[in-house]
C-alpha positions as a LaTeX table, in Angstrom:
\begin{tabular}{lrrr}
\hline
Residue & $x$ (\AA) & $y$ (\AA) & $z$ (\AA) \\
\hline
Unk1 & 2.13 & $-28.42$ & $-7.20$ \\
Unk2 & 0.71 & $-27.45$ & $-3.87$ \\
Unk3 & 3.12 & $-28.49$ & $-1.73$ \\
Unk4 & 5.45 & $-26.41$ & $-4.34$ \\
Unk5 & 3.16 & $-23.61$ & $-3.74$ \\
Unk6 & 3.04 & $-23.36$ & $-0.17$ \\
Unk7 & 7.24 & $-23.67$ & 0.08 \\
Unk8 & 7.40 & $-20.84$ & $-2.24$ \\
Unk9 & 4.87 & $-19.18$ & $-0.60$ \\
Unk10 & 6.36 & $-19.66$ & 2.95 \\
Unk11 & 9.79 & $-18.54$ & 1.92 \\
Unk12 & 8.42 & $-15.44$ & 0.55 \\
Unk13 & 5.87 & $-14.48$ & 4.11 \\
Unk14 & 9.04 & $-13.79$ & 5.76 \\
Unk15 & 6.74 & $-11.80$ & 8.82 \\
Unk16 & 4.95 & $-15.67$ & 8.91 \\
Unk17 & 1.90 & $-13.16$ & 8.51 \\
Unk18 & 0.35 & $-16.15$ & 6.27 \\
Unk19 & $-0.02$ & $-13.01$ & 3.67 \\
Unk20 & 2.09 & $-11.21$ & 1.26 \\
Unk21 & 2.27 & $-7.94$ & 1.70 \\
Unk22 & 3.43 & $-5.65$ & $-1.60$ \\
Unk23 & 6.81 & $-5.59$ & 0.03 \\
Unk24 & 6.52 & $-9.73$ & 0.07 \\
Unk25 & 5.28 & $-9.09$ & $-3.20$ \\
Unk26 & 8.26 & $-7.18$ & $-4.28$ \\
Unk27 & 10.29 & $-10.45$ & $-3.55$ \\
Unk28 & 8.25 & $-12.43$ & $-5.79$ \\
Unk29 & 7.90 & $-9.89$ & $-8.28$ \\
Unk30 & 11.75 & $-10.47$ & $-8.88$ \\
Unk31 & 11.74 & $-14.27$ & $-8.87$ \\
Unk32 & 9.15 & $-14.31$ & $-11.13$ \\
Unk33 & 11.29 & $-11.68$ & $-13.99$ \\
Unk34 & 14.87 & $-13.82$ & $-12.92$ \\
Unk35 & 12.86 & $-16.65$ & $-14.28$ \\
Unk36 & 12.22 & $-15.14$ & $-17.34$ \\
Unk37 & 14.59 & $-11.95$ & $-18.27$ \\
Unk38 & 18.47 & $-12.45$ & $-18.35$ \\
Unk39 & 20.95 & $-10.59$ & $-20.10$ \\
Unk40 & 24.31 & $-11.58$ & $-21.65$ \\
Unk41 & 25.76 & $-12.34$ & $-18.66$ \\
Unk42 & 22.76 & $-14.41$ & $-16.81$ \\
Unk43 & 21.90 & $-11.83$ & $-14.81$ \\
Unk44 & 18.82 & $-9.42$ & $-14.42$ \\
Unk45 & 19.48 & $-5.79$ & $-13.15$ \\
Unk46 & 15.98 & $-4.05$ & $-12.17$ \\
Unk47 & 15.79 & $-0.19$ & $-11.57$ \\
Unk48 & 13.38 & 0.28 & $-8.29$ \\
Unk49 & 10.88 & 1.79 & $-10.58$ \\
Unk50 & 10.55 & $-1.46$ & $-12.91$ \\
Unk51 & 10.43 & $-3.09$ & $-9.45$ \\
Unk52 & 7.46 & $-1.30$ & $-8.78$ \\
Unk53 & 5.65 & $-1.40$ & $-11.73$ \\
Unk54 & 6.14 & $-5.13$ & $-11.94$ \\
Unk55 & 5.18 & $-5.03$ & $-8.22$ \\
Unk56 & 1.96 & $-3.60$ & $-8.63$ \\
Unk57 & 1.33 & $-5.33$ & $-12.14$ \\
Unk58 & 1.65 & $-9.08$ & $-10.12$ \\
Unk59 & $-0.77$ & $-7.57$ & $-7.61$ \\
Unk60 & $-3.38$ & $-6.45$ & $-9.98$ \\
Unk61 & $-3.27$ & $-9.64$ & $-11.18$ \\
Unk62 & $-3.00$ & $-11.81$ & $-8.53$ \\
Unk63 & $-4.95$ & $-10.11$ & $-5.33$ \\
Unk64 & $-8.53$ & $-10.97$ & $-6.24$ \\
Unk65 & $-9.92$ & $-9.43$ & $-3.19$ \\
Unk66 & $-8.42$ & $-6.34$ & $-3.96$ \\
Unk67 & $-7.13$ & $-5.80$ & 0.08 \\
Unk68 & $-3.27$ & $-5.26$ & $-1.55$ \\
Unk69 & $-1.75$ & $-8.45$ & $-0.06$ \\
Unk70 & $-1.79$ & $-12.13$ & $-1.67$ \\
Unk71 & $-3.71$ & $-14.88$ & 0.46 \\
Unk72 & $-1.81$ & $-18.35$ & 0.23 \\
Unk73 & $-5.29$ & $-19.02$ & $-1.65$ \\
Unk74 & $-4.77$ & $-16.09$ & $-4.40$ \\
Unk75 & $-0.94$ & $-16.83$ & $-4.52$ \\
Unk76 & $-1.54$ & $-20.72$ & $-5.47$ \\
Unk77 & $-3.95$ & $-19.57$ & $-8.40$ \\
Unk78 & $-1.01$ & $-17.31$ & $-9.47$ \\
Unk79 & 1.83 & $-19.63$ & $-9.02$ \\
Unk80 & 0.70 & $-22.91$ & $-10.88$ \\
Unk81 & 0.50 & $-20.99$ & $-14.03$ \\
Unk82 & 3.05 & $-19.03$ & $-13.63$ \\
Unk83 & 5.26 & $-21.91$ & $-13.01$ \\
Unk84 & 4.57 & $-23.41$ & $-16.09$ \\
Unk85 & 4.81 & $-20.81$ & $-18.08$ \\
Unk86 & 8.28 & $-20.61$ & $-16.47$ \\
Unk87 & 9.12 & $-23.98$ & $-17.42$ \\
Unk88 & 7.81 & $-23.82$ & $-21.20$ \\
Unk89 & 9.72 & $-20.87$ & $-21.67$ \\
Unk90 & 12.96 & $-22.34$ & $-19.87$ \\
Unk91 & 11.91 & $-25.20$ & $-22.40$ \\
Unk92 & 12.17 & $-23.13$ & $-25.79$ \\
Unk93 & 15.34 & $-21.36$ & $-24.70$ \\
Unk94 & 16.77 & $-25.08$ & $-23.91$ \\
Unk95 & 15.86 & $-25.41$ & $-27.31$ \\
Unk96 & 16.90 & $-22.62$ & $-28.82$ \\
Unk97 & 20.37 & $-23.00$ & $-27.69$ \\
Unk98 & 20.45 & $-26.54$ & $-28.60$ \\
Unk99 & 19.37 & $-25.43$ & $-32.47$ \\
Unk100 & 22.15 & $-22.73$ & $-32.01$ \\
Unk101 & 24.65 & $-25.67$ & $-31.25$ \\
Unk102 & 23.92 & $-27.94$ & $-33.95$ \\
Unk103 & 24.20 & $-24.92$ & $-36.35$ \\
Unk104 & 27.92 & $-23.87$ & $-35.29$ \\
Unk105 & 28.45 & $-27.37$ & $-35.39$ \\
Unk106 & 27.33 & $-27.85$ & $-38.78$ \\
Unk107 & 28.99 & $-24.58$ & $-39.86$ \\
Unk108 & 32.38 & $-25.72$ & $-38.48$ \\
Unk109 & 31.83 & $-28.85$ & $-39.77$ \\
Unk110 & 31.06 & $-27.20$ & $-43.15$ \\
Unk111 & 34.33 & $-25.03$ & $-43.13$ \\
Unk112 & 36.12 & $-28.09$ & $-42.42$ \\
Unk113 & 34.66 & $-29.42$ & $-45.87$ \\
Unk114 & 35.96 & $-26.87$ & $-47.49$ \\
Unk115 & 39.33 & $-26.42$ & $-46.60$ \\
Unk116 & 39.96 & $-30.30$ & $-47.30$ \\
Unk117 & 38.44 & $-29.70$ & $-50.87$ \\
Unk118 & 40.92 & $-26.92$ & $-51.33$ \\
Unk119 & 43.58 & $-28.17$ & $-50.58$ \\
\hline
\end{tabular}
């Protein structure tokens, strides 16, 4: 998971500063809510002031130190978590949509049933 950590990490520290700064932050901030907020269509739309408050939320939690950027150090105790959390969630929708397909199924199925009874 570290080597995970550090790509993600590097592709985000797009100054190579080897911190993220809350504009770095900003990046990851909306990785983080693609991961887990979708609408209809597959597709999260964020107004700049959800942006921000997520922003600053992910910072609170994440910068320890409390000097506003994210250390590789402070991002790797973020990310592991966060990355499974990702995954059990991508998990239950998986799931949840495989449930969803067994019940149309079964409902089609069902109406199927019927109309050979009927007839």
């Amino acid at each position: 998971m570290v080597c995970r950590a550090r790509a993600k990490f590097h592709e985000i520290d797009v100054d190579g500063s080897g911190a993220l700064s809350r504009g770095e932050v900003a990046s990851l901030a909306q990785w983080t809510l693609r991961n887990f907020l979708k609408n209809q269509h597959g597709v999260l739309s964020m107004t700049p002031e959800r942006l921000d408050a997520e922003t600053s939320k992910l910072l609170q939690q994440a910068d320890t130190d409390g000097d506003g950027e994210l250390s590789f150090e402070e991002f790797a105790a973020w990310f592991t978590p966060t990355c499974k959390r990702i995954q059990e969630f991508r998990n239950k929708q998986n799931l949840m949509a495989k449930q969803r397909r067994a019940q149309k199924m079964q409902a089609r199925s069902s109406r199927g049933s019927l109309r050979l009874s009927i007839n």
